[in-house]
C-alpha positions as CSV (number, residue, x, y, z in Angstrom):
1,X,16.7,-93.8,19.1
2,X,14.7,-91.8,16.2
3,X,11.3,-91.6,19.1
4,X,14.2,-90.4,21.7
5,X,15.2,-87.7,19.6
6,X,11.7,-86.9,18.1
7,X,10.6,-86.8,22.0
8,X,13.9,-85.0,23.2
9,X,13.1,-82.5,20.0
10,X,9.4,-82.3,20.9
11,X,9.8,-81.5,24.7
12,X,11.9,-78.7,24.0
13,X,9.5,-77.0,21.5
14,X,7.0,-77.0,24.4
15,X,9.2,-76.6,27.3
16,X,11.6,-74.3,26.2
17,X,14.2,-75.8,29.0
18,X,17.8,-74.9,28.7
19,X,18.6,-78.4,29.6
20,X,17.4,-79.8,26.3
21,X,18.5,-76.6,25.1
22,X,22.1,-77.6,25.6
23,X,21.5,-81.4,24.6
24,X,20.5,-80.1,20.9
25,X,23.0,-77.5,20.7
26,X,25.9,-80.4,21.7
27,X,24.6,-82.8,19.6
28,X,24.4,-80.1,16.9
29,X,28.4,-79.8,17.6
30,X,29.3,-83.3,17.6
31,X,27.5,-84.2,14.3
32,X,29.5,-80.9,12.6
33,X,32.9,-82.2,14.4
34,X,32.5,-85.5,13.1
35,X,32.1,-84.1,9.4
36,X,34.4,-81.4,8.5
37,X,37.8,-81.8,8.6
38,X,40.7,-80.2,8.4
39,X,43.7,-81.6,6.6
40,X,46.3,-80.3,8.6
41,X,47.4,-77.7,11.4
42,X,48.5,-74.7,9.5
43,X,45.0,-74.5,8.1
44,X,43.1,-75.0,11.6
45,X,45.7,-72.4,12.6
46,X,44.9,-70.3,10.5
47,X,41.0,-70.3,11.5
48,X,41.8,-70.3,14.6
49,X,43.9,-67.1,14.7
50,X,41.3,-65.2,12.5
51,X,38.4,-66.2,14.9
52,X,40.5,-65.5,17.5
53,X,40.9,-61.9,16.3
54,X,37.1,-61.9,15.4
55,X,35.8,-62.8,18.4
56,X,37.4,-60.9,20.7
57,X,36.7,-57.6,18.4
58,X,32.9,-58.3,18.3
59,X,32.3,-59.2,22.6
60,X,35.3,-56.3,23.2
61,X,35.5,-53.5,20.9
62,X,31.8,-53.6,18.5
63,X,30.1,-51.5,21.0
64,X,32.5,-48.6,20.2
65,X,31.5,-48.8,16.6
66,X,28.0,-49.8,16.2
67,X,26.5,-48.8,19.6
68,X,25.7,-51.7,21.1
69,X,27.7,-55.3,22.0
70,X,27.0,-57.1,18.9
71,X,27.8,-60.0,19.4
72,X,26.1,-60.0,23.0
73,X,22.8,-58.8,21.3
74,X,22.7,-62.2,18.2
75,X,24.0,-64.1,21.2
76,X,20.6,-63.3,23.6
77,X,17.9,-62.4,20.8
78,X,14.9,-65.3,21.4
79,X,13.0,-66.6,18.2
80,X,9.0,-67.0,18.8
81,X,8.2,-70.3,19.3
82,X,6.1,-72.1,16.6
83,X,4.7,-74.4,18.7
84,X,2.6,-71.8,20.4
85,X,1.9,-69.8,17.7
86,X,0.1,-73.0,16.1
87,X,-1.5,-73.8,19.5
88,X,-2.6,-70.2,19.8
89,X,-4.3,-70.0,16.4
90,X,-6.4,-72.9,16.8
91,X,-7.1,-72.0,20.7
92,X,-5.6,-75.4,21.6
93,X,-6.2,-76.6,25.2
94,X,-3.1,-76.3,27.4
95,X,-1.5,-73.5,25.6
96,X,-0.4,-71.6,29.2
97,X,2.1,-74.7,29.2
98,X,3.8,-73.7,25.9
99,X,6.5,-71.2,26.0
100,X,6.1,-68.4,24.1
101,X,10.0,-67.8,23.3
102,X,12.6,-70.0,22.3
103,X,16.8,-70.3,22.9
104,X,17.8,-71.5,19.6
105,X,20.1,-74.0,20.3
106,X,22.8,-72.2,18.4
107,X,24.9,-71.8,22.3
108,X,25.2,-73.7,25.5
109,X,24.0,-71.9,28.4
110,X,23.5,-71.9,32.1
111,X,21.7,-69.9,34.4
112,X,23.4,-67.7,36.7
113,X,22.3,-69.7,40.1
114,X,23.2,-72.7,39.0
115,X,20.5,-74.1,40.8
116,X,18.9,-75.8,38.1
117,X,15.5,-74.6,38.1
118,X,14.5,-71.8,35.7
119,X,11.6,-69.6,36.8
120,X,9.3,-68.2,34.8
121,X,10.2,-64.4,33.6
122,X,13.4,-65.6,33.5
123,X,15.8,-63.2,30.8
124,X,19.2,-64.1,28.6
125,X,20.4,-61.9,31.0
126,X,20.0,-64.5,34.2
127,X,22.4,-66.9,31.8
128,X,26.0,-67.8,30.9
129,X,26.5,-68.4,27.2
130,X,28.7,-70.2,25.3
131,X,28.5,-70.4,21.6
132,X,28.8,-73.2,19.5
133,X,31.3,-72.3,17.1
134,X,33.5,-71.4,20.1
135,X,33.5,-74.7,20.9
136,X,33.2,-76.3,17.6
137,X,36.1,-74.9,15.9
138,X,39.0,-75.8,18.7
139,X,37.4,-79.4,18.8
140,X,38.4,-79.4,15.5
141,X,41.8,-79.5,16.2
142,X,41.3,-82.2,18.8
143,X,40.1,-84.2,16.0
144,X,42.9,-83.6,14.0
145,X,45.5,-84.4,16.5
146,X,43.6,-87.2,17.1
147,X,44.0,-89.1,13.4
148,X,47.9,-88.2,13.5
149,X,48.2,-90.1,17.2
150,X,46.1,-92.9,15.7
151,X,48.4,-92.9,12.3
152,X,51.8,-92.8,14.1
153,X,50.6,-95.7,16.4
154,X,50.4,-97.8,13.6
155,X,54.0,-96.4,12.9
156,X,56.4,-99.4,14.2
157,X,58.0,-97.3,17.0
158,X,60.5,-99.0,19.5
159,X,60.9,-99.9,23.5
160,X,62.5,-96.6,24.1
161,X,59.8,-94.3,22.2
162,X,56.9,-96.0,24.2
163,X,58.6,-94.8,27.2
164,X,60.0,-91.5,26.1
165,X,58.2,-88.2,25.8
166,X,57.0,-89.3,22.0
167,X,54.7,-92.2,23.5
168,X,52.5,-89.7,24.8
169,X,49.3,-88.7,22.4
170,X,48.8,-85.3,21.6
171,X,45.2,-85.8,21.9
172,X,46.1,-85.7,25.2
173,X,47.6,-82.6,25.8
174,X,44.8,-80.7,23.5
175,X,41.9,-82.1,25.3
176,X,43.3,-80.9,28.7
177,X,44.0,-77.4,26.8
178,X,40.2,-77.1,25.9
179,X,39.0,-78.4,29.3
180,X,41.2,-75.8,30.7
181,X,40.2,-73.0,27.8
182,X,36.5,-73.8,28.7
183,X,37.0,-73.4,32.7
184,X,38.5,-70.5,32.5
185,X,36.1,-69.0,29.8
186,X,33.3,-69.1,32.1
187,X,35.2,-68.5,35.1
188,X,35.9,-65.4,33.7
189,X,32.3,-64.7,32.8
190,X,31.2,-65.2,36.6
191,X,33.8,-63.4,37.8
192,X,33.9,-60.1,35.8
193,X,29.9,-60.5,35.2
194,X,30.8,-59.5,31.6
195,X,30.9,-61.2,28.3
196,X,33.8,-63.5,27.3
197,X,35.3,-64.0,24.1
198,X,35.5,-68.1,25.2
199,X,38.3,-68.0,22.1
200,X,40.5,-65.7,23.8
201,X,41.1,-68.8,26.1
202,X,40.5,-71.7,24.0
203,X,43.1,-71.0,21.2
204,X,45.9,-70.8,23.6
205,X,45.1,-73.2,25.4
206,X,44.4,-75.9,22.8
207,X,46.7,-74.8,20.4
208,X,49.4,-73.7,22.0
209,X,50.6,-76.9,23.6
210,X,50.0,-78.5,20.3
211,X,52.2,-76.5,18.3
212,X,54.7,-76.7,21.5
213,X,55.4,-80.3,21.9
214,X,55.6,-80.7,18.1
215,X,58.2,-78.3,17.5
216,X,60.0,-80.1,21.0
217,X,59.6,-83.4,19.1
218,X,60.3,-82.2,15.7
219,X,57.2,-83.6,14.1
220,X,55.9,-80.1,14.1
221,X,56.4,-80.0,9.9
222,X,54.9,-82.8,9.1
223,X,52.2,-81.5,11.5
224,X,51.8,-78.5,9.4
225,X,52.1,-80.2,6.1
226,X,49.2,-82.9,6.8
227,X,50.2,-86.2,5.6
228,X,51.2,-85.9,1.6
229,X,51.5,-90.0,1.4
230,X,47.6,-90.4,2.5
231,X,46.7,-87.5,0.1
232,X,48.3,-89.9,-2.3
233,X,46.4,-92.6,-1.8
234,X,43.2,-91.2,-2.0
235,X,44.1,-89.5,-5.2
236,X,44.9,-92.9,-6.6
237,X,41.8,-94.4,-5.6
238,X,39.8,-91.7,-6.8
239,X,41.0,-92.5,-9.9
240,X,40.6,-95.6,-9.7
């Protein structure tokens, strides 16, 4: 696994390929899903409006302000690629093969054509971009709603709440949100051929039937609240 990743790693340094591209930048986001959490909804909520806000102000509105799409312009700028910079100083062999400019793999992108091959020349421009943090940030709720369907499972529930509206996960109403969120995002990129703020989308549609069948169900407080009795116990056993 560590010479797959080293390799994986390694090939995009010299390659510069989108496809490796996005295979850092998801692996990136699952590692950062899998350690922060949030303890319960009406903080994710709270991050969630506010980048819902930001986002939108910085792909919509910066350009009145500063000039220039902000967020469009961190969003395309390449970094110079070590590699050849190395390769060029000691007059390496092979150095036509290395690119001379890297996509950090701080966004997930896609070229334009969709046919898979990127020519040389190629610009940020000949892309679709999707950030990381604009899909980071709603996962996070997915992984939230996900520990409260795995705690009330263990909840002794009866025949006729297995079969009612309440047997159904949440997890599985917020991952159709974000598949949804993330259609439309770039949907709307292709067909307005203008930047998207992929939140604008996201947030409703991951958050919104969250916050929905909770209230409907009447779970939507202790939602909110997090789970006091688990905060409990890992109080006690800090202590311990």
């Amino acid at each position: 696994m560590l010479l797959a990743c080293c390799g994986t790693v390694a090939t995009w340094l010299v390659t510069g390929h989108w496809v490796l591209n996005n295979l850092l930048g998801i692996s990136i986001c699952i590692a950062f899903v899998s350690h922060v959490r949030v303890p319960n909804i009406k903080i994710c909520a709270m991050l969630l409006a506010c980048l819902f806000v930001y986002d939108i102000f910085w792909v919509f509105y910066s350009e009145r302000f500063f000039g220039a799409n902000v967020m469009v312009s961190v969003a395309t700028q390449q970094a110079s690629n070590p590699v050849h910079t190395v390769a060029n100083s000691l007059s390496l062999p092979g150095l036509q093969l290395i690119t001379k400019k890297l996509e950090l793999p701080v966004k997930i992108i896609f070229p334009k054509n969709l046919l898979g091959r990127v020519l040389p020349g190629t610009t940020a421009a000949d892309y679709m971009m999707l950030g990381l943090g604009d899909m980071a940030i709603p996962a996070m709720l997915l992984t939230l709603v996900l520990c409260f369907d795995y705690r009330k499972s263990r909840e002794t529930v009866s025949l006729m709440d297995l079969r009612s509206s309440k047997g159904q996960k949440y997890i599985w109403y917020a991952v159709t949100g974000y598949f949804v969120g993330l259609i439309t995002a770039l949907a709307a990129g292709v067909l307005t051929h203008s930047p998207q703020p992929a939140l604008l989308y996201l947030v409703p549609s991951t958050l919104g039937p969250v916050i929905l069948l909770s209230w409907m169900r009447r779970e939507l407080s202790e939602l909110w609240e997090g789970n006091p009795q688990s905060m409990n116990d890992k109080s006690r056993a800090a202590e311990v």
